[in-house]
C-alpha positions as CSV (number, residue, x, y, z in Angstrom):
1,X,-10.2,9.5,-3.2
2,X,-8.9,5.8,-1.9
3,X,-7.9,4.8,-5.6
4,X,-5.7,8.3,-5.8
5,X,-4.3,7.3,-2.4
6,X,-3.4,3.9,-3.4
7,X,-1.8,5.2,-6.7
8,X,0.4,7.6,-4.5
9,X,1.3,4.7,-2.4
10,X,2.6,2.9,-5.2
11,X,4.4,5.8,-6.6
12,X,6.2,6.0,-3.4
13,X,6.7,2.1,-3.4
14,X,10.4,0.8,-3.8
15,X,11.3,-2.4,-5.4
16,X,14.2,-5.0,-4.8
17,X,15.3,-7.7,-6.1
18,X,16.0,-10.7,-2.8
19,X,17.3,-14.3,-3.1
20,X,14.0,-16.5,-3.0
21,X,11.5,-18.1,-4.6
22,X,9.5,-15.0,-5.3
23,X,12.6,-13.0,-5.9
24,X,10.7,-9.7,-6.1
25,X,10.6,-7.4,-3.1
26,X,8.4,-4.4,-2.8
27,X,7.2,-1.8,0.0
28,X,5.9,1.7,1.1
29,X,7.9,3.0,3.8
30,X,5.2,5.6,4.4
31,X,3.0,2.9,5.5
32,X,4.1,0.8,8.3
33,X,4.1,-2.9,8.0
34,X,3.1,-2.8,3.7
35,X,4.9,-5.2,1.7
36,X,4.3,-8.3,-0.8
37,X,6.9,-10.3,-2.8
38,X,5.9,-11.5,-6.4
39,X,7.8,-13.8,-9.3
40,X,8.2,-10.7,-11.2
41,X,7.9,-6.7,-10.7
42,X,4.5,-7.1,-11.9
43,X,3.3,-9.7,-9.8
44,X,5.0,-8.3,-7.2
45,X,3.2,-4.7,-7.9
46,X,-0.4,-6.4,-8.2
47,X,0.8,-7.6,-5.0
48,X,1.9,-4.6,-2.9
49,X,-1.5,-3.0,-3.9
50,X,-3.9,-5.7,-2.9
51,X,-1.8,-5.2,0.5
52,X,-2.5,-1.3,1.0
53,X,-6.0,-2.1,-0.1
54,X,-6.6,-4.5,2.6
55,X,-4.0,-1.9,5.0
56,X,-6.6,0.5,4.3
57,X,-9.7,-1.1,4.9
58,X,-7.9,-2.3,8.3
59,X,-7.1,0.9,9.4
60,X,-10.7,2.5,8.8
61,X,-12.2,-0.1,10.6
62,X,-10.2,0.2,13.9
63,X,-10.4,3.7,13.5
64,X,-6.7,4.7,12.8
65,X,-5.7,7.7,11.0
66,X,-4.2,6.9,7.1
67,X,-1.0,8.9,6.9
68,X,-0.3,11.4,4.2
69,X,0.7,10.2,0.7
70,X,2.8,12.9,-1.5
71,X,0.3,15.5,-1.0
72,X,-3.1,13.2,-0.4
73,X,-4.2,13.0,3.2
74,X,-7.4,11.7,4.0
75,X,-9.2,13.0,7.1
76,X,-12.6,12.0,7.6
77,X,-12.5,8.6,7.1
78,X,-16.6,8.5,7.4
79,X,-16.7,9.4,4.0
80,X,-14.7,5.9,3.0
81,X,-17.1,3.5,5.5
82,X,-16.4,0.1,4.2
């Protein structure tokens, strides 16, 4: 169920190219505050889901709801204890 999530998430990513030293930009509107920055699109991808990973497992353990992804909601977050 989280690995489907964080595949959605990434669908729904977007990618830009900035001015710096890690000139890749990505993030996932859908989830407040995810981003990373990476070298290349790759990097930056690998990146971007190491951060909803660790957004996830922040947001189960203080209890706050995940938001819907495309059509994947997850509701009873006791099932994903971490």
């Amino acid at each position: 169920m989280l690995i489907e999530y964080i595949e959605e998430a990434l669908k729904k990513a977007k990618y830009e190219i900035i001015e710096d030293e890690e000139s890749y930009y990505g993030e996932v509107s859908e989830l407040p505050g995810v981003w990373a920055t990476g070298k290349t699109l790759e990097e930056c991808r690998e990146n971007l889901k190491q951060t909803i990973e660790g957004w996830i497992i922040i947001s189960i353990k203080k209890g706050l709801p995940l938001p819907k992804i495309g059509d994947l909601e997850i509701k009873d977050l006791e099932e994903c204890s971490v």
